[in-house]
N, C-alpha and C positions, 0 to 999 in steps of 0.2 A: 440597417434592416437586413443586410445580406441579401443573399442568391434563393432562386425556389428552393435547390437543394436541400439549402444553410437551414432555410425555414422549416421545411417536413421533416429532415435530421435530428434539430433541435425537437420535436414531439414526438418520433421514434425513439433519439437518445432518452427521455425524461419517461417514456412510458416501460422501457426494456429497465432502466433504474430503477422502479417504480416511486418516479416522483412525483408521478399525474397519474391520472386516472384517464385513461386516453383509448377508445374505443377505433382501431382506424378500419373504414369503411368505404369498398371500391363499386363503381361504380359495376364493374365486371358483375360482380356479386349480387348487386341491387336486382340487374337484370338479368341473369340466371338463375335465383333465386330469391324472388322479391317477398313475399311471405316470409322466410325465413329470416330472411337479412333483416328486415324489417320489425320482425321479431327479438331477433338478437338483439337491436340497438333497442327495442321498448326495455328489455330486461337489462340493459346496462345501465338504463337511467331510469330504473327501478318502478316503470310504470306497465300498469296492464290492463291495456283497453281491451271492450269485448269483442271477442273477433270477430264481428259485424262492421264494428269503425274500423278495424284493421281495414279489410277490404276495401271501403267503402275511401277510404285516403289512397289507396294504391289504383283504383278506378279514377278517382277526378286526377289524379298525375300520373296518368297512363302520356305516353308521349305527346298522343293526338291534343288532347285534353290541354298540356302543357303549351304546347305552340298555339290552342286557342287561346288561353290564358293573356300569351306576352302577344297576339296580334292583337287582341282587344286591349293590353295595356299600353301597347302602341298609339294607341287612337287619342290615349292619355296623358298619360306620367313619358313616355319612350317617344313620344310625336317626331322629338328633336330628333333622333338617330335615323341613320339612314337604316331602308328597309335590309339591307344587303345584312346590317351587321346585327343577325339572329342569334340571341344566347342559345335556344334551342333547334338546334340545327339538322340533327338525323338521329340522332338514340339508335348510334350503334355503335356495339363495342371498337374499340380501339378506331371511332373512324377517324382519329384526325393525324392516323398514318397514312390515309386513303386523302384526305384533305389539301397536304403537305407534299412539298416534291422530294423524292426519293432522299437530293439531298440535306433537306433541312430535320429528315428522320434520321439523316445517318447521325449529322450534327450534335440534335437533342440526345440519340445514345452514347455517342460517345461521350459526351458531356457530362452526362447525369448515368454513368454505368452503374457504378455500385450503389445508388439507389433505389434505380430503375430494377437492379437485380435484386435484391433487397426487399423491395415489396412483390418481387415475383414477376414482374412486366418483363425482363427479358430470360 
């Protein structure tokens, strides 16, 4: 299976080849420009809703909306987990340099540099 890296390398390498059709999409982007980004990825998968439903999907997955979502699936499907371990946690850019002690951000760059630079994060 390989490394995170090995993993996102291999659909960067195959999309700069163009042996995939490989749209890649940051989260940075969603939230600084959600409409647009959102748009972008309709048009790479060749679909165009009317921008009423656009909105109307970017409002129920607005952050708030998201962590109602997984407390109420909590009660469900997620009971078993403990409450501590939230997939949605703060929707904020880069928070989990904020998360993480100084040195396990240093680790993960030095680690994954020419990725990390690659897609632009450092």
């Amino acid at each position: 299976f390989g490394s995170w890296s090995q993993h996102v390398n291999s659909w960067i390498m195959a999309q700069q080849q163009n042996k995939a059709r490989i749209l890649v999409v940051k989260y940075e982007h969603l939230h600084a420009a959600t409409v647009q980004t959102l748009e972008q990825i309709l048009a790479f998968l060749n679909l165009a809703p009317e921008p009423e439903a656009v909105l109307t999907a970017i409002q129920n997955n607005r952050f708030q909306n998201m962590q109602r979502k997984e407390n109420k699936a909590r009660q469900t499907i997620y009971k078993q987990y403990p409450r501590e371990m939230n997939f949605i946690r703060q929707g904020t850019v880069r928070g989990w340099k904020n998360r993480l002690t100084s040195q396990q951000v240093q680790r993960i760059e030095n680690s994954f540099r020419n990725l990390l630079t690659n897609l632009e994060y450092l």
